[in-house]
N, C-alpha and C positions, 0 to 999 in steps of 0.2 A: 816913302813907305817905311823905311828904317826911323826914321825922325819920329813916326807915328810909333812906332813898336818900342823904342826907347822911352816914349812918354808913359805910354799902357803901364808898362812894369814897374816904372817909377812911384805909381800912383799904387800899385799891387805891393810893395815894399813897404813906402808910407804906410799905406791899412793896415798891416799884417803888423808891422812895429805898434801901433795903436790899437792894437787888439789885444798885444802881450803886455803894453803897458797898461792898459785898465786889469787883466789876471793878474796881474803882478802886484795892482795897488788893492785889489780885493785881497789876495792872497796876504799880505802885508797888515790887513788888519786885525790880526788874528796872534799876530807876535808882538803887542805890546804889554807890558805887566798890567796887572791889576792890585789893588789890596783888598781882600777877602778878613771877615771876623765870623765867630759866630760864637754861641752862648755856652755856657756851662750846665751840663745834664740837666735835666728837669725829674728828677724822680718819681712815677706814679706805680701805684701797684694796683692792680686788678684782680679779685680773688670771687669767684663765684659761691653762691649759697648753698647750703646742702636743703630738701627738701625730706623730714623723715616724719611717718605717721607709723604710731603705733596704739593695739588698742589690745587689751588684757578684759579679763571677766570679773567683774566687782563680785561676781556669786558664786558658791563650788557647788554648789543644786547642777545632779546631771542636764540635761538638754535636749536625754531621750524622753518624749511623752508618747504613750500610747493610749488609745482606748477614744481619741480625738471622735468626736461628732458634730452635727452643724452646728455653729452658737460657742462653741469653744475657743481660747485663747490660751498663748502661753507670753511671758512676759519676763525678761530677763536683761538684765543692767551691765553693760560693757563700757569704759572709759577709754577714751582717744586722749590721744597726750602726743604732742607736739613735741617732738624731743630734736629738732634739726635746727635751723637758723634763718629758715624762710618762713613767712606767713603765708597761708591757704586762702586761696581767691573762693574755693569750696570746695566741699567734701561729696563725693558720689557715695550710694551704697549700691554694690552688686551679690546681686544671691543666683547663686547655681542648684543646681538637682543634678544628681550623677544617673537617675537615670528617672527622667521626667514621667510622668503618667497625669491623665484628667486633673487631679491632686492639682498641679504646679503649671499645667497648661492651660486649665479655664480661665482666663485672667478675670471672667467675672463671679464666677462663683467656687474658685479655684482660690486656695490658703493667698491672704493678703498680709502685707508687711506693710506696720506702721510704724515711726521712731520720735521719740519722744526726747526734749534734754531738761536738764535741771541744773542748777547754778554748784547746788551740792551734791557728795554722793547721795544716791536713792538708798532710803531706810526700806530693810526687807523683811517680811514680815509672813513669815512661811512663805506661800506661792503670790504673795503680794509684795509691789514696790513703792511707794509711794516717796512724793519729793518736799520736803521742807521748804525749797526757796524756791518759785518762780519757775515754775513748771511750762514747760512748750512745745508745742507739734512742732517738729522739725520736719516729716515728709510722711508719702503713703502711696500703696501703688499695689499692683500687683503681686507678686511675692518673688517672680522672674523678671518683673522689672528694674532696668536702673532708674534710685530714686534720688535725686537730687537732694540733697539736707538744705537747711535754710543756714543763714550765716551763723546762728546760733549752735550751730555744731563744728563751727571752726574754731579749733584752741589755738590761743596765742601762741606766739615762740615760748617753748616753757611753760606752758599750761596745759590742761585736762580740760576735756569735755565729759560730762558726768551724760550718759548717754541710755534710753532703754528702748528696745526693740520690744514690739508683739507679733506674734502671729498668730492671725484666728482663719474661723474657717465659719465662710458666710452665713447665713439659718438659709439662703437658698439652694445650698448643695444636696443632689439628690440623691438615689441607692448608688448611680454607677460611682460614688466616693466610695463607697463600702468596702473596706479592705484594700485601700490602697496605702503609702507608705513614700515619705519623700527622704531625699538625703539631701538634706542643706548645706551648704557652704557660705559663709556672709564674707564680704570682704569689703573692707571702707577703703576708695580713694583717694589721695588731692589732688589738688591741682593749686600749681604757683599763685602768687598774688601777681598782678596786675606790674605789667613794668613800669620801671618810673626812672624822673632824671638824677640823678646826684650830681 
């Protein structure tokens, strides 16, 4: 029995030594040197675009009209000008009423907003506009709608869009228009051009 119990442990010492020397030769792998390089900076700079639209009134004719009836229009010339470092993928237009009535809420026979552009400013000619070079419907819609401009009314970086607005008021509109009264607000906006790689 002892002979057998001296063997048992023998074999328990063996294993146990063979088990520290494979940790030991893992552990070991881990401390020998290496040689490491690596490169000299690579410089890049990344600077994002500014996006700025601004639009001024080619006219100083006020903007109040009154005395409006069906079959009426009023038509006046405002320039967009790109004055930022981005290109415009497109331009919206949005009009408000600060305090809407039938006027600006019939969207069918309720005052409609159409937009015109021309290459040059529009020649004005009392309560008329008219355009020298290559005249074009840019959009039309309701008058409380947003209307989407056609690419014709996106100025390049540093350019102008020579730009005319109407608003008339349909021959369908009936007495309840009679003495109503809208207060407009127009406001053009962009939107970025299209990403791309550099």
């Amino acid at each position: 029995m002892t002979a057998k119990t001296a063997t048992s442990n023998t074999r328990k010492v063996v294993g146990s030594l063979g088990v520290l020397a494979a940790a030991a030769a893992v552990a070991g792998l881990g401390t020998f040197g290496t040689f490491t390089d690596s490169t000299t900076p690579v410089t890049s700079t990344v600077a994002t675009g500014t996006l700025s639209l601004s639009a001024t009134q080619q006219s100083t004719l006020p903007l109040d009209v009154s005395g409006f009836v069906p079959g009426d229009s009023l038509t006046r010339p405002i320039n967009l000008h790109n004055d930022g470092d981005v290109a415009f993928s497109g331009i919206q237009l949005h009009t408000t009423d600060a305090t809407p009535t039938v006027l600006t809420s019939d969207a069918t026979n309720g005052l409609q907003l159409s937009v015109r552009s021309c290459d040059v400013a529009w020649a004005e000619s009392g309560d008329t506009y008219t355009c020298a070079s290559a005249e074009a419907p840019v959009g039309s819609g309701p008058i409380l709608d947003t209307i989407y401009l056609a690419a014709a009314a996106s100025p390049a970086v540093g350019e102008t869009t020579f730009l005319a607005y109407t608003v008339s008021l349909p021959t369908t509109a009936d007495n309840t228009f009679q003495g109503e009264s809208a207060a407009l607000s127009l406001t053009f906006s962009g939107t970025q051009r299209n990403s791309t790689t550099h």
